[in-house]
N, CA, C and O atoms as a GROMACS GRO file, in nm:
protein
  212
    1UNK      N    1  -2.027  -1.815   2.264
    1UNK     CA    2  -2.065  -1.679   2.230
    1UNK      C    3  -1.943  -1.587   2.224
    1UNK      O    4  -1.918  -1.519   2.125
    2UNK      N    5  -1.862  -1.590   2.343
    2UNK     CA    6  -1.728  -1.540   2.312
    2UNK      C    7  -1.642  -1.552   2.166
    2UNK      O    8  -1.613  -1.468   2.080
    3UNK      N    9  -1.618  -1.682   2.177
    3UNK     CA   10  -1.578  -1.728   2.061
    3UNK      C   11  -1.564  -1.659   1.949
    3UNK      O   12  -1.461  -1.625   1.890
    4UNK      N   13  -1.740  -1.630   1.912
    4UNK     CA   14  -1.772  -1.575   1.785
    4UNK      C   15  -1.741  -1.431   1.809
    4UNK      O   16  -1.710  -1.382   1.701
    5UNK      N   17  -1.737  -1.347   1.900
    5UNK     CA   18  -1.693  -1.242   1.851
    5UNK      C   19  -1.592  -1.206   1.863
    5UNK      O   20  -1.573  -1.084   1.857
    6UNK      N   21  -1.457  -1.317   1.889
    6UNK     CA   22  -1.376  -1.266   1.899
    6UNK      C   23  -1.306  -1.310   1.758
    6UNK      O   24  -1.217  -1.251   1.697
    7UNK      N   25  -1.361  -1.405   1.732
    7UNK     CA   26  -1.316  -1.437   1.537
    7UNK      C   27  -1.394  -1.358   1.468
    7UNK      O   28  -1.390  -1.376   1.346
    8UNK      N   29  -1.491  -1.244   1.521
    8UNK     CA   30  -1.492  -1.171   1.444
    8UNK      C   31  -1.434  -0.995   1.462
    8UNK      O   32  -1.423  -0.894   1.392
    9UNK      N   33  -1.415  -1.028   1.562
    9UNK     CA   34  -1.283  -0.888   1.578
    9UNK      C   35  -1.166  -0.935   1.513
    9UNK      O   36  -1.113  -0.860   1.431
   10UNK      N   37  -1.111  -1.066   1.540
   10UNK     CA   38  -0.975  -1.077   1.395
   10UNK      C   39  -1.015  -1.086   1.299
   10UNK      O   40  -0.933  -1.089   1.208
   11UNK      N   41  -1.147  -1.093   1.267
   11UNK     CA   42  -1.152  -1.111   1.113
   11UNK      C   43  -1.130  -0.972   1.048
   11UNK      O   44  -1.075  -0.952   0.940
   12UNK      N   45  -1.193  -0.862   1.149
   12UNK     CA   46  -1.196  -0.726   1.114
   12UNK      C   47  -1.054  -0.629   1.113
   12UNK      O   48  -1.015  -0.526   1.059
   13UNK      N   49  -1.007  -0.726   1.206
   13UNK     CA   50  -0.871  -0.662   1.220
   13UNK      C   51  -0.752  -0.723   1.075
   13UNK      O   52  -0.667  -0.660   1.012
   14UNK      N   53  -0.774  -0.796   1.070
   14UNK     CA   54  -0.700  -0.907   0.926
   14UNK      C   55  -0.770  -0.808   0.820
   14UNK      O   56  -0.691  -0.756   0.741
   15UNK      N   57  -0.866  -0.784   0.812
   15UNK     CA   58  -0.950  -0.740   0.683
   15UNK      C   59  -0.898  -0.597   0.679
   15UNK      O   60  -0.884  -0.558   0.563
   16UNK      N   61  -0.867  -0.512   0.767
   16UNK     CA   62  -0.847  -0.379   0.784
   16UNK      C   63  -0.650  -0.372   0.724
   16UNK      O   64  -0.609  -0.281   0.653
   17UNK      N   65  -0.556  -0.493   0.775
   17UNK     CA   66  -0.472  -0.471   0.761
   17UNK      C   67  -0.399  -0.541   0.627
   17UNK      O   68  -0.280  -0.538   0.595
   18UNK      N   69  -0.491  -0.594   0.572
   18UNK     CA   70  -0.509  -0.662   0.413
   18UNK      C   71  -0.537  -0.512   0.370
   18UNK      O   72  -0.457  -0.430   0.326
   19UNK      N   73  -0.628  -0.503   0.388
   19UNK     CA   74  -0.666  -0.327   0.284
   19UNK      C   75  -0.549  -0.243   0.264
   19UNK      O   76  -0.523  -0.182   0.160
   20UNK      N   77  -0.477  -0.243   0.376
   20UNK     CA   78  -0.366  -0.113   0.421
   20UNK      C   79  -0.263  -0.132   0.363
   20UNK      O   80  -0.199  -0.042   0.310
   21UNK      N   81  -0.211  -0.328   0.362
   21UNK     CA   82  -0.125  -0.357   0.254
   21UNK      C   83  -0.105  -0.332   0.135
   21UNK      O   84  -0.004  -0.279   0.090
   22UNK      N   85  -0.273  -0.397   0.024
   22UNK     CA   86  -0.260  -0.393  -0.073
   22UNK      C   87  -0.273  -0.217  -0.101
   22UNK      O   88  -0.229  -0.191  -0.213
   23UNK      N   89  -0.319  -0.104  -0.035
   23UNK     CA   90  -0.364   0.000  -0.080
   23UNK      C   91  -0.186   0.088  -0.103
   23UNK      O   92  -0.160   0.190  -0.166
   24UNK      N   93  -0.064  -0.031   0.001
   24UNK     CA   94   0.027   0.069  -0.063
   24UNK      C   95   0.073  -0.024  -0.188
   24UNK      O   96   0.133   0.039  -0.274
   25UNK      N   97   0.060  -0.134  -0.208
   25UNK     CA   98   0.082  -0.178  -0.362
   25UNK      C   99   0.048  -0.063  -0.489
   25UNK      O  100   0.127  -0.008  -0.565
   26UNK      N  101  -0.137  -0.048  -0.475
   26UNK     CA  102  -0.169   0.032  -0.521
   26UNK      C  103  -0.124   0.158  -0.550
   26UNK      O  104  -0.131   0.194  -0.667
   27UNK      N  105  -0.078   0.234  -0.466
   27UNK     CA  106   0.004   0.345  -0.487
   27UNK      C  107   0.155   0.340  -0.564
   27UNK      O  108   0.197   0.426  -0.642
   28UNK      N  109   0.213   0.239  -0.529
   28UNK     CA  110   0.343   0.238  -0.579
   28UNK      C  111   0.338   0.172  -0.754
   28UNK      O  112   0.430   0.179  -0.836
   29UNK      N  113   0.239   0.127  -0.767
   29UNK     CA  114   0.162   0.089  -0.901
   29UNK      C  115   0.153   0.222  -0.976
   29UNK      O  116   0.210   0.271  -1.073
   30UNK      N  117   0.076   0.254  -0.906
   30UNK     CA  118   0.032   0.455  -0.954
   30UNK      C  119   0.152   0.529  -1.000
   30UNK      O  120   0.169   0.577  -1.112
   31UNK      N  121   0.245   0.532  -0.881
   31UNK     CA  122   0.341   0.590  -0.931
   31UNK      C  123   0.406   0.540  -1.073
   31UNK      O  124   0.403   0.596  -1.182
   32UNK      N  125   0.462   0.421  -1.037
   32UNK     CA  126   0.513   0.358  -1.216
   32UNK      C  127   0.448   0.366  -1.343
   32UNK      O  128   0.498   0.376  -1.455
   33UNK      N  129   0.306   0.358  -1.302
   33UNK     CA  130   0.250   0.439  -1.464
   33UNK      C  131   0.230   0.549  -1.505
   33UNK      O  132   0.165   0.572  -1.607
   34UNK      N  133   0.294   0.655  -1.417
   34UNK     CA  134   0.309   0.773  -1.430
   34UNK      C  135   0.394   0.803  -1.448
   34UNK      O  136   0.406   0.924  -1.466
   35UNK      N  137   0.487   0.736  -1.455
   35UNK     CA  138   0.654   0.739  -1.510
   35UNK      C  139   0.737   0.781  -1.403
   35UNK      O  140   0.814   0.871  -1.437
   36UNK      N  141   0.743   0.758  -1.325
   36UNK     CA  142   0.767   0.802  -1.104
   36UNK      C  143   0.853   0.669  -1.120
   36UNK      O  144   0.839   0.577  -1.201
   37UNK      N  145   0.964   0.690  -0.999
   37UNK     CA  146   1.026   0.612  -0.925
   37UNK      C  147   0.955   0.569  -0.811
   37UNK      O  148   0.843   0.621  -0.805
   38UNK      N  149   0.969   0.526  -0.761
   38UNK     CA  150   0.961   0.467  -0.590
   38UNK      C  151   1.071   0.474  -0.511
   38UNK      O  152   1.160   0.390  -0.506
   39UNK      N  153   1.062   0.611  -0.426
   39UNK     CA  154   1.150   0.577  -0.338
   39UNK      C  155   1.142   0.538  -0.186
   39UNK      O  156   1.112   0.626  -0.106
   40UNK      N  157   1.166   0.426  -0.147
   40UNK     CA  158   1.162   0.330  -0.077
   40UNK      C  159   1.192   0.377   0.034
   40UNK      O  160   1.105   0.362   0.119
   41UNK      N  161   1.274   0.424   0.063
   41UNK     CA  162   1.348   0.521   0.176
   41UNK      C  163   1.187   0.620   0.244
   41UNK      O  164   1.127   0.598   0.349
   42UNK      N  165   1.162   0.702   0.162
   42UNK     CA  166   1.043   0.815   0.217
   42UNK      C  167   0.963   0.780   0.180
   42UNK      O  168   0.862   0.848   0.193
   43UNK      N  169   0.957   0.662   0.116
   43UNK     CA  170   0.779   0.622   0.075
   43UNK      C  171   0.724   0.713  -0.024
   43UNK      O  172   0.621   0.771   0.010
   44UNK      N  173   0.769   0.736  -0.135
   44UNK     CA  174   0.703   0.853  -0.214
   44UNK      C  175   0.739   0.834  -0.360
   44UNK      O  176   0.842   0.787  -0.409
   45UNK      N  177   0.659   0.870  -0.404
   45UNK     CA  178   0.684   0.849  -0.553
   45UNK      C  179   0.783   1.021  -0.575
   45UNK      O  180   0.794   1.126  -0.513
   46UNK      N  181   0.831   0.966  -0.692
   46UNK     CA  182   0.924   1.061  -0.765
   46UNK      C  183   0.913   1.092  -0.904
   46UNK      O  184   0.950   1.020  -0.996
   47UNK      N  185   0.854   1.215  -0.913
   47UNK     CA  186   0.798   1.239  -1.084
   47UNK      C  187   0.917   1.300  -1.110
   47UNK      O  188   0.859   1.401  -1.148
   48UNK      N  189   1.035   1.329  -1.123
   48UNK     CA  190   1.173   1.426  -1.150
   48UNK      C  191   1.152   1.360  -1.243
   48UNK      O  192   1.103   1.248  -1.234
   49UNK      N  193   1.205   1.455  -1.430
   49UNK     CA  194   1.232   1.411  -1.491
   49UNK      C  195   1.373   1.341  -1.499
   49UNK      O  196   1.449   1.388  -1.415
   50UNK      N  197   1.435   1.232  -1.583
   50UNK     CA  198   1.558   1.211  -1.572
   50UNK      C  199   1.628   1.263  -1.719
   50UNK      O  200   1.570   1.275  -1.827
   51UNK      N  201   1.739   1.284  -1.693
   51UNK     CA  202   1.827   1.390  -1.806
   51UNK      C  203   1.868   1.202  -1.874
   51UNK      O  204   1.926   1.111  -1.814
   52UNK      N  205   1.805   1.202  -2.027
   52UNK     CA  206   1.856   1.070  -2.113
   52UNK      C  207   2.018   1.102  -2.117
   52UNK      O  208   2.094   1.004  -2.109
   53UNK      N  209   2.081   1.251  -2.129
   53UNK     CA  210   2.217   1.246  -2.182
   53UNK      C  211   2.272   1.168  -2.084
   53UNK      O  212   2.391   1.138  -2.089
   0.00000   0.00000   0.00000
């Protein structure tokens, strides 16, 4: 009986920190099709335009 709920508290805990992963993929996705950098450092996307000259 133990057992089972404790494979199912890691399952919840694995499942919670899968989400958290892919959700910053997601964001840094977001940013690049918005024409944004990623900066890695502060975690933030960067809409600055860049000067082509």
């Amino acid at each position: 009986m133990k057992r089972g709920i404790y494979l199912f508290l890691f399952g919840v805990l694995v499942g919670i920190a899968l989400g958290i992963w892919f959700a910053g993929f997601l964001e840094i996705d977001r940013c690049l099709d918005r024409g944004g950098r990623w900066d890695r450092g502060s975690a933030t996307c960067d809409l600055t335009p860049v000067d082509g000259g």
